[in-house]
PDB file of N, CA, C and O in Angstrom:
ATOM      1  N   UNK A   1       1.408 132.728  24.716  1.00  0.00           N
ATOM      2  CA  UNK A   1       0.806 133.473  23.626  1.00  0.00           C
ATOM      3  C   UNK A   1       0.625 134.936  24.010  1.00  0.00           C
ATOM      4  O   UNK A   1       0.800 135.814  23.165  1.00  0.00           O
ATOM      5  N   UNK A   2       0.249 135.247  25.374  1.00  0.00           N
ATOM      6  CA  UNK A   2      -0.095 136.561  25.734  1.00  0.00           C
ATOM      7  C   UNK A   2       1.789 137.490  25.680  1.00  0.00           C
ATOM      8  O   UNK A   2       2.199 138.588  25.304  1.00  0.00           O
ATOM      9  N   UNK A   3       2.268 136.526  26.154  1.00  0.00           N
ATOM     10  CA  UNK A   3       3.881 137.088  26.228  1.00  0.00           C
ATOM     11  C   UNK A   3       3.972 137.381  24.803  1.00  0.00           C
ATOM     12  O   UNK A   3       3.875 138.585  24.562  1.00  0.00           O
ATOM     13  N   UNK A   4       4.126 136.650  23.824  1.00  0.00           N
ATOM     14  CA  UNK A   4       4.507 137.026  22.365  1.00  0.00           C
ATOM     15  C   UNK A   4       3.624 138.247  21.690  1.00  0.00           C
ATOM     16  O   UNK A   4       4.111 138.998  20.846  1.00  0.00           O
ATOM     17  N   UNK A   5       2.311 138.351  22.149  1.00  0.00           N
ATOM     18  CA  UNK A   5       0.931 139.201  21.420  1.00  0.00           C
ATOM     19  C   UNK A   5       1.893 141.015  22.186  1.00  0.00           C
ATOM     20  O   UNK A   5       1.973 142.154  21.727  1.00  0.00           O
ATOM     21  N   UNK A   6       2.258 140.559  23.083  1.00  0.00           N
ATOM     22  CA  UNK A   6       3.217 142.418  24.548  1.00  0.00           C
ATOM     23  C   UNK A   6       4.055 142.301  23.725  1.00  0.00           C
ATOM     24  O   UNK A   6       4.134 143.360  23.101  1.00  0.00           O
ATOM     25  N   UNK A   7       5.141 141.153  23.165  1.00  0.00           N
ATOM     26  CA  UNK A   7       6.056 141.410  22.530  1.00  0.00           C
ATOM     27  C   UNK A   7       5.962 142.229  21.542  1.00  0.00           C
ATOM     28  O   UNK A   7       6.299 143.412  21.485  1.00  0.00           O
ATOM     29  N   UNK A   8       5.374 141.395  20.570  1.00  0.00           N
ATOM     30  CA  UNK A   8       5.318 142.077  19.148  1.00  0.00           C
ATOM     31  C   UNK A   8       4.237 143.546  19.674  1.00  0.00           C
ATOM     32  O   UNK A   8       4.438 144.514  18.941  1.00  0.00           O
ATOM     33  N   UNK A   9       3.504 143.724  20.450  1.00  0.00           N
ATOM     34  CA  UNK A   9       3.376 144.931  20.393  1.00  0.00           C
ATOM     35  C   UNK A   9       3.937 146.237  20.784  1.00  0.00           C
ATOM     36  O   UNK A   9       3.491 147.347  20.492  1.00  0.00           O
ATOM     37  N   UNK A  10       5.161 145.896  21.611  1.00  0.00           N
ATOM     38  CA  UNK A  10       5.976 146.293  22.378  1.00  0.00           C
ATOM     39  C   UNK A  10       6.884 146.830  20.866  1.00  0.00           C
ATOM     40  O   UNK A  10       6.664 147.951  20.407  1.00  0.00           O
ATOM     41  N   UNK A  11       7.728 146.036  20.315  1.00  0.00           N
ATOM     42  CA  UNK A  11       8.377 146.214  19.232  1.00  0.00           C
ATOM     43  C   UNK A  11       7.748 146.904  18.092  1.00  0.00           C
ATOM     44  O   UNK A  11       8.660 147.337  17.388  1.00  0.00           O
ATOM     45  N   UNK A  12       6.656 147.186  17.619  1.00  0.00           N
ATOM     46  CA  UNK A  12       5.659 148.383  17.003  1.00  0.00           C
ATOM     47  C   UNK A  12       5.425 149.627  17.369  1.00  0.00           C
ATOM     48  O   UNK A  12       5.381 150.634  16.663  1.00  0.00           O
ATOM     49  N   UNK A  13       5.213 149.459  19.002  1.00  0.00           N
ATOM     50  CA  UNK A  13       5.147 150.372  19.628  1.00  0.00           C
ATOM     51  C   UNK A  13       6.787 151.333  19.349  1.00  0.00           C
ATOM     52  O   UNK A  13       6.876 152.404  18.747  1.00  0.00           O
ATOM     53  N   UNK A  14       7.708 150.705  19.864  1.00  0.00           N
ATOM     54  CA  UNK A  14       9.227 151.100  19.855  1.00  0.00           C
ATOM     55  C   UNK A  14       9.180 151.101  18.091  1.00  0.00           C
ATOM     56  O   UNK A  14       9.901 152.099  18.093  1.00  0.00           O
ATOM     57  N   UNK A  15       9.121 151.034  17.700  1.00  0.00           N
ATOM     58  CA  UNK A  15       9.506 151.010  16.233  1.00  0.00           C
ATOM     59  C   UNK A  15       8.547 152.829  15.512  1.00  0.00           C
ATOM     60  O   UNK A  15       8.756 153.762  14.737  1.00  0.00           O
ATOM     61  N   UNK A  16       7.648 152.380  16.345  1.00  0.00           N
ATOM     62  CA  UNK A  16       6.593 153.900  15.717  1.00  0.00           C
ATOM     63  C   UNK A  16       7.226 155.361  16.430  1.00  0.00           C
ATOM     64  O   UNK A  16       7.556 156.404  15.867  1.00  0.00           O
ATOM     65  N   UNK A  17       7.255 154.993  17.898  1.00  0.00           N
ATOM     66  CA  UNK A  17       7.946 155.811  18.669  1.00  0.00           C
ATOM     67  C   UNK A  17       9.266 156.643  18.526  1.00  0.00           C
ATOM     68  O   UNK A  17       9.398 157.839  18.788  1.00  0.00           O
ATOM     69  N   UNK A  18      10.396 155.610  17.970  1.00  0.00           N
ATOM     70  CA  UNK A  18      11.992 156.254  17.419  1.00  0.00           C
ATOM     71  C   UNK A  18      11.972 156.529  16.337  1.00  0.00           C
ATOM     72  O   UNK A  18      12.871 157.339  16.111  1.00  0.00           O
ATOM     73  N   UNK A  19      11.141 156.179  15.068  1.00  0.00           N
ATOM     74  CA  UNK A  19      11.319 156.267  14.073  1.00  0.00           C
ATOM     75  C   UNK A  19      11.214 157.681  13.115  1.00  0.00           C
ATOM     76  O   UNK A  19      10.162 158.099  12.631  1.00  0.00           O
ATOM     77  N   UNK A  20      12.622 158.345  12.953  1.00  0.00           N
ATOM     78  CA  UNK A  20      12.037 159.894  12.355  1.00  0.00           C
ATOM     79  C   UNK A  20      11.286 159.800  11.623  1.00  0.00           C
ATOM     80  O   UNK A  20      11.132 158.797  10.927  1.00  0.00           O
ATOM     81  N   UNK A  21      10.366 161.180  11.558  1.00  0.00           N
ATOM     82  CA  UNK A  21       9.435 160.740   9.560  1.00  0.00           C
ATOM     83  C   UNK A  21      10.383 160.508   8.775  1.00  0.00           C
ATOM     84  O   UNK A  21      10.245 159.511   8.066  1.00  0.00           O
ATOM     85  N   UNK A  22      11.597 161.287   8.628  1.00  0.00           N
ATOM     86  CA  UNK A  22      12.588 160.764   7.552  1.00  0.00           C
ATOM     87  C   UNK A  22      13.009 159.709   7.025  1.00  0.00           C
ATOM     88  O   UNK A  22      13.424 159.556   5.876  1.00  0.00           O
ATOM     89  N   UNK A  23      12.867 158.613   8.233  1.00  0.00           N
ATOM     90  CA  UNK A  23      13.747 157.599   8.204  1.00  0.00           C
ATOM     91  C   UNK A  23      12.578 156.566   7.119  1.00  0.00           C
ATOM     92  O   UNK A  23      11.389 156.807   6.914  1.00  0.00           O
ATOM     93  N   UNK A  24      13.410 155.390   6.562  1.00  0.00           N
ATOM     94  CA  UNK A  24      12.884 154.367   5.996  1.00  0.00           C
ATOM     95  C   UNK A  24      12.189 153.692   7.164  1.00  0.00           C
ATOM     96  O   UNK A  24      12.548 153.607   8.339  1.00  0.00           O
ATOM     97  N   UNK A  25      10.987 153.183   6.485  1.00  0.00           N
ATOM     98  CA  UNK A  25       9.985 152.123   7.632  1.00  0.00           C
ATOM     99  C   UNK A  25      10.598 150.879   7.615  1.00  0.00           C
ATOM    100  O   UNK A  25      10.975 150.388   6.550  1.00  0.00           O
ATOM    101  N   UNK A  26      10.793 150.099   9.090  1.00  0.00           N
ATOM    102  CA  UNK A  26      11.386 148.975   8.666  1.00  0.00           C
ATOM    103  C   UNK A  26      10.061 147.809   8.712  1.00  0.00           C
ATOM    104  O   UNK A  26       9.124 147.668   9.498  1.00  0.00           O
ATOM    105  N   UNK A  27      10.237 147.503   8.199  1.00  0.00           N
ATOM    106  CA  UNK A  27       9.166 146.159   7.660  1.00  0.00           C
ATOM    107  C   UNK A  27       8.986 144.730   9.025  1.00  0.00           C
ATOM    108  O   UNK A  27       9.853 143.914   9.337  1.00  0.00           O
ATOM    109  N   UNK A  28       7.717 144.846   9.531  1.00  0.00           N
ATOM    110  CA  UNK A  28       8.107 143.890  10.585  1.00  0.00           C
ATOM    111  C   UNK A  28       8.652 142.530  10.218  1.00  0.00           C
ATOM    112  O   UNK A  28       9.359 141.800  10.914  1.00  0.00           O
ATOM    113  N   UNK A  29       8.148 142.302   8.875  1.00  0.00           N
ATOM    114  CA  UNK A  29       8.558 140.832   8.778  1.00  0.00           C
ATOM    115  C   UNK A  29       9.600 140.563   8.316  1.00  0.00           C
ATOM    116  O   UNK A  29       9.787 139.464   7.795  1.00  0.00           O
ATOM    117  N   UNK A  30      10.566 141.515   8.390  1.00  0.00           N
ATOM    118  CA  UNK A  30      11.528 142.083   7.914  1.00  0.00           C
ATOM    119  C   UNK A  30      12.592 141.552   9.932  1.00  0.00           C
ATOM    120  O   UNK A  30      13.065 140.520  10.409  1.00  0.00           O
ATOM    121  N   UNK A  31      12.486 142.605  10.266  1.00  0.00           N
ATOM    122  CA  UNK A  31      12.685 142.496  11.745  1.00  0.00           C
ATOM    123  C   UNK A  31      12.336 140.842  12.499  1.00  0.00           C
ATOM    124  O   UNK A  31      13.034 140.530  13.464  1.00  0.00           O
ATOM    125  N   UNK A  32      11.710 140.269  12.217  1.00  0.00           N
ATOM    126  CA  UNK A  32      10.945 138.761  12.935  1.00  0.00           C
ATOM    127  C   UNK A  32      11.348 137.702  11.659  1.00  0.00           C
ATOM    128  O   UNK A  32      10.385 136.945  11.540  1.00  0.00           O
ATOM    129  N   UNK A  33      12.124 137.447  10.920  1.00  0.00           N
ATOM    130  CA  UNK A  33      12.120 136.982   9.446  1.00  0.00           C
ATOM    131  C   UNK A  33      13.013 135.286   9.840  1.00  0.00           C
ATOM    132  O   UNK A  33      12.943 134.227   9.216  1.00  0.00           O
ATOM    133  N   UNK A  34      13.833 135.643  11.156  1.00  0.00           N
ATOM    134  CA  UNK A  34      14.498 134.231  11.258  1.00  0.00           C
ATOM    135  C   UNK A  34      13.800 133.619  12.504  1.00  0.00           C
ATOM    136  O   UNK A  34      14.079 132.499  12.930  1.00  0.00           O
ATOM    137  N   UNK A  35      12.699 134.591  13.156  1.00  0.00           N
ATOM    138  CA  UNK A  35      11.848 133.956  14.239  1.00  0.00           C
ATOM    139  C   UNK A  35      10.504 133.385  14.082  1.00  0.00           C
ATOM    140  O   UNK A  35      10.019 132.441  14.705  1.00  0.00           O
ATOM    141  N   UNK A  36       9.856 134.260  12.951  1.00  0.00           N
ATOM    142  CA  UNK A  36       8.465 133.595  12.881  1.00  0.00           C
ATOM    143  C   UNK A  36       7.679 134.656  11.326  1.00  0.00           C
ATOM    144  O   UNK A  36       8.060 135.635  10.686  1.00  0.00           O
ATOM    145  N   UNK A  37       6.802 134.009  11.301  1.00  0.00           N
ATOM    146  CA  UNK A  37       5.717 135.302  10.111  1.00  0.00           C
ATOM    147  C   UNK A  37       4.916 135.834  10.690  1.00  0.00           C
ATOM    148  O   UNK A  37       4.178 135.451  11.598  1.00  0.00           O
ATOM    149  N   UNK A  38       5.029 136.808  10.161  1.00  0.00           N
ATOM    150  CA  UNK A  38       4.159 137.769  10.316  1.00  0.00           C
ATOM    151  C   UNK A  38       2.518 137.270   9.277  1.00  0.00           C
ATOM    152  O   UNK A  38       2.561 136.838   8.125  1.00  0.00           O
ATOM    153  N   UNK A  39       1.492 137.447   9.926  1.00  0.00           N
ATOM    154  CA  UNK A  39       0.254 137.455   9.384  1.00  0.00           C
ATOM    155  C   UNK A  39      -0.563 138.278   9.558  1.00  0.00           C
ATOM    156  O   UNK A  39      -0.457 139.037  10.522  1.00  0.00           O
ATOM    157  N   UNK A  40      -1.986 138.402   8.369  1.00  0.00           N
ATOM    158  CA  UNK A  40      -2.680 139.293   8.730  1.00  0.00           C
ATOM    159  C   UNK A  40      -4.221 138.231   7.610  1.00  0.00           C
ATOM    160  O   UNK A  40      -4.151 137.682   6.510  1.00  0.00           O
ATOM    161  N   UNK A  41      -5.259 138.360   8.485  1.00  0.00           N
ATOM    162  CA  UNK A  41      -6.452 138.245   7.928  1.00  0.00           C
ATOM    163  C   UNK A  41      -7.296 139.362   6.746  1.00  0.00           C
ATOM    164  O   UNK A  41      -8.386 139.862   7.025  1.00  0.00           O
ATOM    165  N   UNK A  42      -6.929 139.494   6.076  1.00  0.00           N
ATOM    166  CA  UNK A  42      -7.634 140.269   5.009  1.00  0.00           C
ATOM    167  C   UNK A  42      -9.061 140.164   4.522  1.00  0.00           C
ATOM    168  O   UNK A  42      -9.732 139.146   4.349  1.00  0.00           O
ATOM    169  N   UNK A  43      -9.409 141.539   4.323  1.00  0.00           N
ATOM    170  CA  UNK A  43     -11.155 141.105   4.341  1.00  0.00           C
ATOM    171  C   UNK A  43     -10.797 140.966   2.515  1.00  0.00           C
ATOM    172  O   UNK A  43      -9.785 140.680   1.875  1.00  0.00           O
ATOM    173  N   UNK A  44     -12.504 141.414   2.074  1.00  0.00           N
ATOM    174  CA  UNK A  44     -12.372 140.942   0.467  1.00  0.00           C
ATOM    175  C   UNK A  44     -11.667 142.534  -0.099  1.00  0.00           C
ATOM    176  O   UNK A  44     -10.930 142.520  -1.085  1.00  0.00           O
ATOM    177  N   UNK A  45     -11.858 143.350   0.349  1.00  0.00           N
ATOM    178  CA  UNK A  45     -11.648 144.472  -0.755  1.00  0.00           C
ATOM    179  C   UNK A  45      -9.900 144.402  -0.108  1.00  0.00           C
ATOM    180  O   UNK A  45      -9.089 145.269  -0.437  1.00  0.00           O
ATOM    181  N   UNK A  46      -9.623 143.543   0.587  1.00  0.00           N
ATOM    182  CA  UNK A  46      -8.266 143.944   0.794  1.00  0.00           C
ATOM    183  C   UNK A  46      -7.642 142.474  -0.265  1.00  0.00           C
ATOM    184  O   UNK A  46      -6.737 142.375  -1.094  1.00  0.00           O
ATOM    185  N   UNK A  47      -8.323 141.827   0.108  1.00  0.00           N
ATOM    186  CA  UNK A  47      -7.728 140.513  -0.768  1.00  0.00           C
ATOM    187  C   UNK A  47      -7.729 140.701  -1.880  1.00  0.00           C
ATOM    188  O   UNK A  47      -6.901 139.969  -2.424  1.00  0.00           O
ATOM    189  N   UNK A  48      -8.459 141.588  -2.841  1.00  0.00           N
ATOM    190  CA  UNK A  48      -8.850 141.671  -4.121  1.00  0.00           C
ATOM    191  C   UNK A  48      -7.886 143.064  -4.663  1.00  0.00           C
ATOM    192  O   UNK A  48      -7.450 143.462  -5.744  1.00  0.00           O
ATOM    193  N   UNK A  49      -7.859 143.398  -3.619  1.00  0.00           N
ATOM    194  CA  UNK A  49      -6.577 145.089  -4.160  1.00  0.00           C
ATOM    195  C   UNK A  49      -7.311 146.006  -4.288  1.00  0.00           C
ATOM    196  O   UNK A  49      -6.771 146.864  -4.987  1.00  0.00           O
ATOM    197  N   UNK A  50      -8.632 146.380  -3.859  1.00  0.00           N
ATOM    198  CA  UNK A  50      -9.242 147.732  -4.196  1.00  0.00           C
ATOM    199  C   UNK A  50      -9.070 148.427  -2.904  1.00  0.00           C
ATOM    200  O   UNK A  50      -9.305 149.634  -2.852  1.00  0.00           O
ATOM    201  N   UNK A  51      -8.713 147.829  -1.936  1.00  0.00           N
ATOM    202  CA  UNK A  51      -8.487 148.873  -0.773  1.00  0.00           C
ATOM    203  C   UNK A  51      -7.020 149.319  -0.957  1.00  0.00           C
ATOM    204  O   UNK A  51      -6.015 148.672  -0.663  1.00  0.00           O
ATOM    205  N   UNK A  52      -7.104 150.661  -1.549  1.00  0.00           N
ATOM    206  CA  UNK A  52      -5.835 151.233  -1.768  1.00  0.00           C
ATOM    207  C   UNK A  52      -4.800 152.323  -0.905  1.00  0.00           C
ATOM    208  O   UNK A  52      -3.832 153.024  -1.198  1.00  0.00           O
ATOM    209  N   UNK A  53      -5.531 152.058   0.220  1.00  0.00           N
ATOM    210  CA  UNK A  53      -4.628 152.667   1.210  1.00  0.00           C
ATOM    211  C   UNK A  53      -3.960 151.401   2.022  1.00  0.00           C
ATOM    212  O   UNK A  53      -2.769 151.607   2.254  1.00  0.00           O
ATOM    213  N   UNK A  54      -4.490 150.042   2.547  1.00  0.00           N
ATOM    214  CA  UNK A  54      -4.082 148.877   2.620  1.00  0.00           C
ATOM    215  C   UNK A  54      -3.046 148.115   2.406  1.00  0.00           C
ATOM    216  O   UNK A  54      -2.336 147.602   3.271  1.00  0.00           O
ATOM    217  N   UNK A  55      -2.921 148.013   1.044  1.00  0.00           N
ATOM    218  CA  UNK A  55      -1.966 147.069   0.052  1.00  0.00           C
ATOM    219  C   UNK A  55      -0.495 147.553   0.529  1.00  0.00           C
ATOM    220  O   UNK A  55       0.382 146.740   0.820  1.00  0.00           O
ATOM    221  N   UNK A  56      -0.295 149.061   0.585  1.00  0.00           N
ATOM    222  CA  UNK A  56       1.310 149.141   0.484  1.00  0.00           C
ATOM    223  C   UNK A  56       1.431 148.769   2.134  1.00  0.00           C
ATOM    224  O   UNK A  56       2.555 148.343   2.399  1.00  0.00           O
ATOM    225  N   UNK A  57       0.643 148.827   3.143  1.00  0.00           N
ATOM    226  CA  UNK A  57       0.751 148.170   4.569  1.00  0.00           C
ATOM    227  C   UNK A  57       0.946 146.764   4.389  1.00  0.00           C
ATOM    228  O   UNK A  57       2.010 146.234   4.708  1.00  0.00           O
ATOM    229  N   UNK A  58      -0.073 146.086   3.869  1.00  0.00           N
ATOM    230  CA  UNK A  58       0.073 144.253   3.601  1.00  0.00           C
ATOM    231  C   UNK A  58       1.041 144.019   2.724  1.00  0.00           C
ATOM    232  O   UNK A  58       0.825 142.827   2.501  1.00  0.00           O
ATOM    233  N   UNK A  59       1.985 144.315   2.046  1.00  0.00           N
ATOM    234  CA  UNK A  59       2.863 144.133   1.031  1.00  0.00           C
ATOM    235  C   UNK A  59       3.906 144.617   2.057  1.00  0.00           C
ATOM    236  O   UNK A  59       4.463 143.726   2.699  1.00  0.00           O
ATOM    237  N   UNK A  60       4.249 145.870   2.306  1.00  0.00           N
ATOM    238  CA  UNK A  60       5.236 145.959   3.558  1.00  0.00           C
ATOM    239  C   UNK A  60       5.442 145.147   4.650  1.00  0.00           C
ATOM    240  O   UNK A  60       6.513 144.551   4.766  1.00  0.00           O
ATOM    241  N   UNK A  61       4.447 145.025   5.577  1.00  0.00           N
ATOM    242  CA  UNK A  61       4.725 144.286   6.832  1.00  0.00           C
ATOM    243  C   UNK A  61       4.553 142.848   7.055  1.00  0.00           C
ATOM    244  O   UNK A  61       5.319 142.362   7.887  1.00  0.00           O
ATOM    245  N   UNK A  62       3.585 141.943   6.407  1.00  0.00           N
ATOM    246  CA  UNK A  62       3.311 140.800   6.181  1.00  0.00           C
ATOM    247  C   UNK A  62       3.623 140.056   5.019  1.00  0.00           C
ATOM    248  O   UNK A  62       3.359 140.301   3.841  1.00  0.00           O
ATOM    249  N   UNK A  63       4.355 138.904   5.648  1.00  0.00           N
ATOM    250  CA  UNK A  63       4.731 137.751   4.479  1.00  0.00           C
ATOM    251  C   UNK A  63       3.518 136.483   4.592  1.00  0.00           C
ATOM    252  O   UNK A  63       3.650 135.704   3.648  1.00  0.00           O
ATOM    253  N   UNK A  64       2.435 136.121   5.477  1.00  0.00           N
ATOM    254  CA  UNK A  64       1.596 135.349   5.130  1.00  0.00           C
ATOM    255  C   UNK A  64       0.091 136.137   5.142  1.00  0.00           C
ATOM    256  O   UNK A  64       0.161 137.113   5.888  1.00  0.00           O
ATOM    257  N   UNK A  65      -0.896 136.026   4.686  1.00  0.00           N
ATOM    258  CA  UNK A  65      -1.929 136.429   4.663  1.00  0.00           C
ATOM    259  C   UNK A  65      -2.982 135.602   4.561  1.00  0.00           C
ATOM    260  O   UNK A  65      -2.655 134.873   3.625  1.00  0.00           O
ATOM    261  N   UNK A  66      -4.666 135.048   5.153  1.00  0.00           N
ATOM    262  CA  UNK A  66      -5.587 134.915   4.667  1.00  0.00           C
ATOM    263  C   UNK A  66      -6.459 134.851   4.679  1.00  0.00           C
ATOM    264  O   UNK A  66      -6.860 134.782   5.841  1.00  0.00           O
ATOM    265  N   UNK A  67      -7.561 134.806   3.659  1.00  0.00           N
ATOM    266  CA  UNK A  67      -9.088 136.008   3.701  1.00  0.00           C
ATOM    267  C   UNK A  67      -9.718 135.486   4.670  1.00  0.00           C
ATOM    268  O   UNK A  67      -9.814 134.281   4.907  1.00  0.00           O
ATOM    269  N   UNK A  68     -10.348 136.713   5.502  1.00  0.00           N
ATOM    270  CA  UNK A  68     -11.153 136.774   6.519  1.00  0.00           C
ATOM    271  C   UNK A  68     -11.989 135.880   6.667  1.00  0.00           C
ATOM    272  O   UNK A  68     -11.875 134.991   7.511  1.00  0.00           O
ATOM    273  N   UNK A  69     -12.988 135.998   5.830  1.00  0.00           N
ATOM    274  CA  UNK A  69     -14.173 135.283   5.805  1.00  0.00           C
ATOM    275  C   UNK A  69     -14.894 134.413   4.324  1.00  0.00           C
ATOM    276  O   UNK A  69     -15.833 133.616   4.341  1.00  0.00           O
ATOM    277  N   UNK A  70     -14.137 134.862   3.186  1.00  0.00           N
ATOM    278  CA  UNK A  70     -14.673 133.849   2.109  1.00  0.00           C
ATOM    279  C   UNK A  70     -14.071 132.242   1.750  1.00  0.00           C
ATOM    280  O   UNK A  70     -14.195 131.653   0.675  1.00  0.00           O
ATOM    281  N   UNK A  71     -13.529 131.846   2.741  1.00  0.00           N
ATOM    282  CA  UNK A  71     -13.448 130.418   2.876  1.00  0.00           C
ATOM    283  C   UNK A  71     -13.971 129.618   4.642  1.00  0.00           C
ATOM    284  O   UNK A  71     -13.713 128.568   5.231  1.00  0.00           O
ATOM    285  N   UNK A  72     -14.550 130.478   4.833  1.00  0.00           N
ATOM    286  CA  UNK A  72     -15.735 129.753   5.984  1.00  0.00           C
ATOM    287  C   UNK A  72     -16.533 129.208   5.353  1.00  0.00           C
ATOM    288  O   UNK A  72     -17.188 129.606   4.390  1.00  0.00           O
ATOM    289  N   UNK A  73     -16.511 127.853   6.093  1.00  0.00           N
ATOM    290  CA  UNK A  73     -17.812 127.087   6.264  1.00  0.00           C
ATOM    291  C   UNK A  73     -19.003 127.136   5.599  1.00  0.00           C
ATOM    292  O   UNK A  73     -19.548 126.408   4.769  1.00  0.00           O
ATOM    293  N   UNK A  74     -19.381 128.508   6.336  1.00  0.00           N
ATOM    294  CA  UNK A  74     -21.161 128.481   5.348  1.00  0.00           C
ATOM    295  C   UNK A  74     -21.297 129.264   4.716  1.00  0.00           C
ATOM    296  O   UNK A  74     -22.452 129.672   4.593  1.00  0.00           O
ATOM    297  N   UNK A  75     -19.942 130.094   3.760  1.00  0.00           N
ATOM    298  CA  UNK A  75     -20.134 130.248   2.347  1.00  0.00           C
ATOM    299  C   UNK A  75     -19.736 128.773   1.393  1.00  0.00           C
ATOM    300  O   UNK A  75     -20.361 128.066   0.602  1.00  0.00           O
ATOM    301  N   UNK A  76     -18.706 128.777   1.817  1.00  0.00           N
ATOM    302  CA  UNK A  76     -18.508 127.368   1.012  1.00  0.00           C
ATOM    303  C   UNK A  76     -19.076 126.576   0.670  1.00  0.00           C
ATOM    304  O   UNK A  76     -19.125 126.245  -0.514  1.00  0.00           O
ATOM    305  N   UNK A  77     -19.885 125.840   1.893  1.00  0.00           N
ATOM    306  CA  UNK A  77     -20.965 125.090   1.726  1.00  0.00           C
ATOM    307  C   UNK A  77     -22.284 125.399   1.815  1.00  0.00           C
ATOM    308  O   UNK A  77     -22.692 124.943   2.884  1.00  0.00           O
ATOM    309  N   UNK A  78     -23.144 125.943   1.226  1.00  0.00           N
ATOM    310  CA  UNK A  78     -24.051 126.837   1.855  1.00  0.00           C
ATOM    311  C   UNK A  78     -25.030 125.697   2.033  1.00  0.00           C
ATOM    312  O   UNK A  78     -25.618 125.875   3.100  1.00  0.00           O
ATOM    313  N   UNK A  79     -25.395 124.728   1.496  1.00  0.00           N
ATOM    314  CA  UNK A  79     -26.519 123.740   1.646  1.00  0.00           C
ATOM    315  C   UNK A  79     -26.253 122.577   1.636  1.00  0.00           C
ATOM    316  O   UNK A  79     -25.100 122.558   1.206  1.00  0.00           O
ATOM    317  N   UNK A  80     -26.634 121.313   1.875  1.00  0.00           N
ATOM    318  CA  UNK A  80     -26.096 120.274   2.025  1.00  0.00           C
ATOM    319  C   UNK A  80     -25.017 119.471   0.418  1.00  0.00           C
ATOM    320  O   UNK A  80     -23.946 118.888   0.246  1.00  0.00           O
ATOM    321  N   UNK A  81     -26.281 119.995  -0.468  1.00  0.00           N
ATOM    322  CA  UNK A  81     -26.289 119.188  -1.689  1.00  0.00           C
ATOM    323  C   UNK A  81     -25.285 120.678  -2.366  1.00  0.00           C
ATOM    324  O   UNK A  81     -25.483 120.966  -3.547  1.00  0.00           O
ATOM    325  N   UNK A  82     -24.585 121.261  -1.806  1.00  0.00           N
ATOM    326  CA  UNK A  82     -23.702 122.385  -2.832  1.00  0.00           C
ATOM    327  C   UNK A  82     -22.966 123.520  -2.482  1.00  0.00           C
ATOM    328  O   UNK A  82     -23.373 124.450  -1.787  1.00  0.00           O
ATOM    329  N   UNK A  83     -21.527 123.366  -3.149  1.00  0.00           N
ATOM    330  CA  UNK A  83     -20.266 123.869  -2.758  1.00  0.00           C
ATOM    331  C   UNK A  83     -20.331 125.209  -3.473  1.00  0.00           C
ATOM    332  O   UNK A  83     -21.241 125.310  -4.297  1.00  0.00           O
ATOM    333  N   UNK A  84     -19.639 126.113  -3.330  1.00  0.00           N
ATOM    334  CA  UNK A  84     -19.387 127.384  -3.617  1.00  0.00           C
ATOM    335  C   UNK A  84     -18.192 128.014  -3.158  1.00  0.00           C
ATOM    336  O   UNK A  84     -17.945 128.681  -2.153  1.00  0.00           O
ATOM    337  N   UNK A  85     -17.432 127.604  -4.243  1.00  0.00           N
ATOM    338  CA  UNK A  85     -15.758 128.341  -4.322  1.00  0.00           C
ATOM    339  C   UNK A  85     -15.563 129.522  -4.820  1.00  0.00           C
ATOM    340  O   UNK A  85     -14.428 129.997  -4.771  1.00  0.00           O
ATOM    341  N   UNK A  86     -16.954 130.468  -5.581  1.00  0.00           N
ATOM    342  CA  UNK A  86     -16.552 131.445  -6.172  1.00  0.00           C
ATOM    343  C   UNK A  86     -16.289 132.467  -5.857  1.00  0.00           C
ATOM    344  O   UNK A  86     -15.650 133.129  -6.674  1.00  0.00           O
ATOM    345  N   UNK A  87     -16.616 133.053  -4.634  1.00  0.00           N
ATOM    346  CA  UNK A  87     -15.902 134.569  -3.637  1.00  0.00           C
ATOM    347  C   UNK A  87     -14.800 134.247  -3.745  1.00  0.00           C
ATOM    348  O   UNK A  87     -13.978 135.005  -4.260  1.00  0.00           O
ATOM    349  N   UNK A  88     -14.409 132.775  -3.190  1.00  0.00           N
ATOM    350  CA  UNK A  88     -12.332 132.440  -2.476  1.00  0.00           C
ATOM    351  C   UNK A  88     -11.851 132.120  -4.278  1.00  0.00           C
ATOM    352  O   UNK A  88     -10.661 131.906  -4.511  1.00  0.00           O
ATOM    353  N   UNK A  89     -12.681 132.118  -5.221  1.00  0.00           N
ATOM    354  CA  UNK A  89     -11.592 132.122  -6.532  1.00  0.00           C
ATOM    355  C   UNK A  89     -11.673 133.259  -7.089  1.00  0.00           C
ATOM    356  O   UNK A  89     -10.782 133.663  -7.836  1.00  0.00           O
ATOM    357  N   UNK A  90     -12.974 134.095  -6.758  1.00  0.00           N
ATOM    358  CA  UNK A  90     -12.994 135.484  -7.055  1.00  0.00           C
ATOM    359  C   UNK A  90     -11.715 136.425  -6.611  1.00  0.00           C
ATOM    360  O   UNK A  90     -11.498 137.515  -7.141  1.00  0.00           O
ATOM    361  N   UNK A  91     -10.856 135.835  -5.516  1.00  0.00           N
ATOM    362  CA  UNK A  91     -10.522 137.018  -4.537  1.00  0.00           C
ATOM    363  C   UNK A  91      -8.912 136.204  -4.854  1.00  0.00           C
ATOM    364  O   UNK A  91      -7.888 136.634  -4.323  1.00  0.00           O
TER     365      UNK A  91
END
């Protein structure tokens, strides 16, 4: 796992490094597409689309995504006797 975490940072690194401003960005999941997905944990304002500097990054580089924290445990369930899906259907 530590080998793959140097990899892929290695290949970001090299990718940020050669890349003219001119040039088109290449999309990691784009680059990794017959090896594995790319993921990313999104908080709520990213899951929901109001973080608008965000979206064209998570839409570019990642093909799986999911929310940080509104499908844990003790929102979901907050008390014995009752469930709460509405942040993770909100989002």
């Amino acid at each position: 796992m530590v080998r793959l975490s140097v990899l892929l940072l290695s290949v970001c690194a090299l990718l940020v490094t050669t890349t003219p401003q001119h040039a088109q960005t290449v999309a990691l999941k784009d680059v990794f597409k017959s090896d594995f997905l790319i993921g990313a944990a999104l908080n709520g304002r990213q899951f929901s689309e109001e973080d608008t500097r965000a979206l064209p990054i998570i839409k570019t580089h990642f093909n799986t995504i999911t929310p940080e924290n509104q499908l844990k445990w003790q929102l979901v369930h907050p008390t014995p006797d009752r469930y709460d899906f509405e942040g993770a259907d909100r989002q």
